[in-house]
N, C-alpha and C positions, 0 to 999 in steps of 0.2 A: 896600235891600240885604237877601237871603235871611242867615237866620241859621243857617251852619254845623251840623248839628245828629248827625254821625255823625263819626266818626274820633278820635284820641287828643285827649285835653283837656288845654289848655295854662292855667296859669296866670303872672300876670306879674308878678313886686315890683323896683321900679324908684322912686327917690324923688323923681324928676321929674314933678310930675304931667303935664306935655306927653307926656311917654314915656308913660306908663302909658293917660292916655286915645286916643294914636295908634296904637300897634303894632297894637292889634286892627283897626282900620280900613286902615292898610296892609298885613295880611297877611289879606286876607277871607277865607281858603279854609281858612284855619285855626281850630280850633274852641276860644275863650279862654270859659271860664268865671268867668272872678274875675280883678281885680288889684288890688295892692294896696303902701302904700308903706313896709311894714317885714315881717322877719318873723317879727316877733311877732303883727303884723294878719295875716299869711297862716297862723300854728298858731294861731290864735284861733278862726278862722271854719273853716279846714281843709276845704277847696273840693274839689269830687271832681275832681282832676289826676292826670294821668298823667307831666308833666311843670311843673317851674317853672322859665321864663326868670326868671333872676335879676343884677342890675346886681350889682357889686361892693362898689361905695362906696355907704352907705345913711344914712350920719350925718350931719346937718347940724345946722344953728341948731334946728327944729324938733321934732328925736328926736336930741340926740347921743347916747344911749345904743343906740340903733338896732344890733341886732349884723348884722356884715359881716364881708365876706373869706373864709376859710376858716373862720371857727367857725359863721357863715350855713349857707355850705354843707351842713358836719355836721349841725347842726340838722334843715334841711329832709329832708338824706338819712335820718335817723334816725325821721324821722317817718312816710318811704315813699314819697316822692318821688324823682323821677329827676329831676337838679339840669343844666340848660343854661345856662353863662353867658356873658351878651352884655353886653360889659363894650369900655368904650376905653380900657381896661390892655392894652399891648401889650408890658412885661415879660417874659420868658419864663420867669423862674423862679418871677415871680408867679402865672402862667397855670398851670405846669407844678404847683404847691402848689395850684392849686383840683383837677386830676385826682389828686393825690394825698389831697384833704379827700373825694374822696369825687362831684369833678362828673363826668358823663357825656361834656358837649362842651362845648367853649369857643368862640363865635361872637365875633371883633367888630363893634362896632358899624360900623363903615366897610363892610363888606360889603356886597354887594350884596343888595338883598330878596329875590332868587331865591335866591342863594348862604345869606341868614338863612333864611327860608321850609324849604331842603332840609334844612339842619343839625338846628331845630328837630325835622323829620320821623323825621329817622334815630334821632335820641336817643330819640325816642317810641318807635321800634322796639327798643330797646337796644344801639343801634352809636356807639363813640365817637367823636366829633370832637375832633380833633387836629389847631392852627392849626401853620401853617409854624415860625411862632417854636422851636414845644417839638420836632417833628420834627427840627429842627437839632440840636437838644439832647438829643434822643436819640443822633440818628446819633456825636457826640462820644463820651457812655458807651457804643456800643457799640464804637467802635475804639478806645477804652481798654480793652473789655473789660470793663465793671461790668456789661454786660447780654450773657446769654450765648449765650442759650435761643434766639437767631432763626436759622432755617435760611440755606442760603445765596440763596435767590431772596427771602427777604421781606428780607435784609441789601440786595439790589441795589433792591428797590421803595423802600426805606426811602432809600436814597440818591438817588433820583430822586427820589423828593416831597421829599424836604429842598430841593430844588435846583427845587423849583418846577414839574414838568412834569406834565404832565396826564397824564389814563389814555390819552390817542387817540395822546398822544406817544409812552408807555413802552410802548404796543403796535405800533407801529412799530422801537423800537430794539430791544425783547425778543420780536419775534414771537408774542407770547402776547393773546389777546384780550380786553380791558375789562374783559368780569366777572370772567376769570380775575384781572387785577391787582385789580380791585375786593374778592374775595374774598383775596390773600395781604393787602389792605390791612388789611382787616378782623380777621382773623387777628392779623397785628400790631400794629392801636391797643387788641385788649381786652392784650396781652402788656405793651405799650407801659403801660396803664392800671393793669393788678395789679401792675408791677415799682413803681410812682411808689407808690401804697398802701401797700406792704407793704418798701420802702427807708427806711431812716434819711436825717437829714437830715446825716448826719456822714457817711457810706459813698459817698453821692454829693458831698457838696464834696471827700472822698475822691478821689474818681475825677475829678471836674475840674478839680483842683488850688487851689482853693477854701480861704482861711483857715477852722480851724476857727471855726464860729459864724455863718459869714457867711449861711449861708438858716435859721438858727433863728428869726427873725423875720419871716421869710416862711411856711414849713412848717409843717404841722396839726398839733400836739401830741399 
């Protein structure tokens, strides 16, 4: 196998070594320079990446002090890294607190290689990905109204991908062509991504009617 040697440079921390030593070999066309199973071993060595697929859960018997979750995240973003994570947390307030810490996109792991493979690419180029789960969960603050800033065509995109349909669909029922929706999409996951950043974790259990305190545990400090 030819060794990838041009395009954005991924690197991988993942505490499975099965994981770490496969992705590269199931995603050949992608170019992994480094992986590694804490990320304290990935700002130690500090690998020339453009991107770090990053698992969630990093502690175990071996490293429990291993830092994870949303203070990971920080970490890596704060060191220059654009943070992808590919995690089988299917949570959405979980998911929704890693774009709030600071992550680019959020892949699961159940996805398909092509569907990981693209995610992976987009985030190298600086486009968010945004899993169905947190999209629902947008769509809710927006028709409460906690988020206010979306025109009325990215309000209608934004209701269709909650609901699951694709772009060949929503160019069918909105007469509008792929890249078009492709572009209002994009439009609204960086909006989608600076409202989770820069929200309290009290303004939204606010808005979804949420006891106080219930995502303080969840949410990047």
């Amino acid at each position: 196998m030819t060794a990838v040697t041009s395009g954005p440079r991924f690197s991988h921390v993942d505490d499975a070594t099965a994981m770490r030593a496969s992705l590269s070999l199931l995603l050949p066309e992608l170019r992994f320079v480094s992986s590694h199973e804490s990320v304290e071993d990935l700002l130690t060595a500090r690998p020339e990446a453009d991107v770090v697929i990053l698992d969630l859960h990093l502690a175990n018997t071996g490293q429990p002090d291993a830092s994870q979750g949303t203070t990971a995240i920080r970490r890596i973003v704060e060191a220059g890294y654009r943070v992808c994570i590919y995690s089988q947390e299917e949570r959405r307030f979980v998911l929704a607190a890693c774009l709030a810490a600071g992550a680019t996109g959020v892949v699961s792991k159940a996805a398909s290689l092509a569907e990981a493979e693209a995610a992976f690419r987009a985030v190298a180029a600086g486009e968010p990905v945004i899993p169905p789960g947190i999209t629902g969960l947008i769509e809710v603050l927006v028709r409460r109204r906690s988020i206010t800033v979306l025109t009325p065509r990215q309000r209608e995109v934004l209701a269709h991908r909650a609901r699951g349909l694709t772009y060949a669909e929503m160019s069918r029922s909105m007469y509008l062509s792929e890249s078009t929706l492709r572009g209002y999409w994009m439009e609204l996951a960086q909006l989608v991504s600076e409202y989770l950043r820069e929200t309290s974790p009290g303004d939204i259990e606010h808005a979804l009617g949420l006891r106080p305190g219930d995502l303080l545990d969840l949410w990047p400090g």
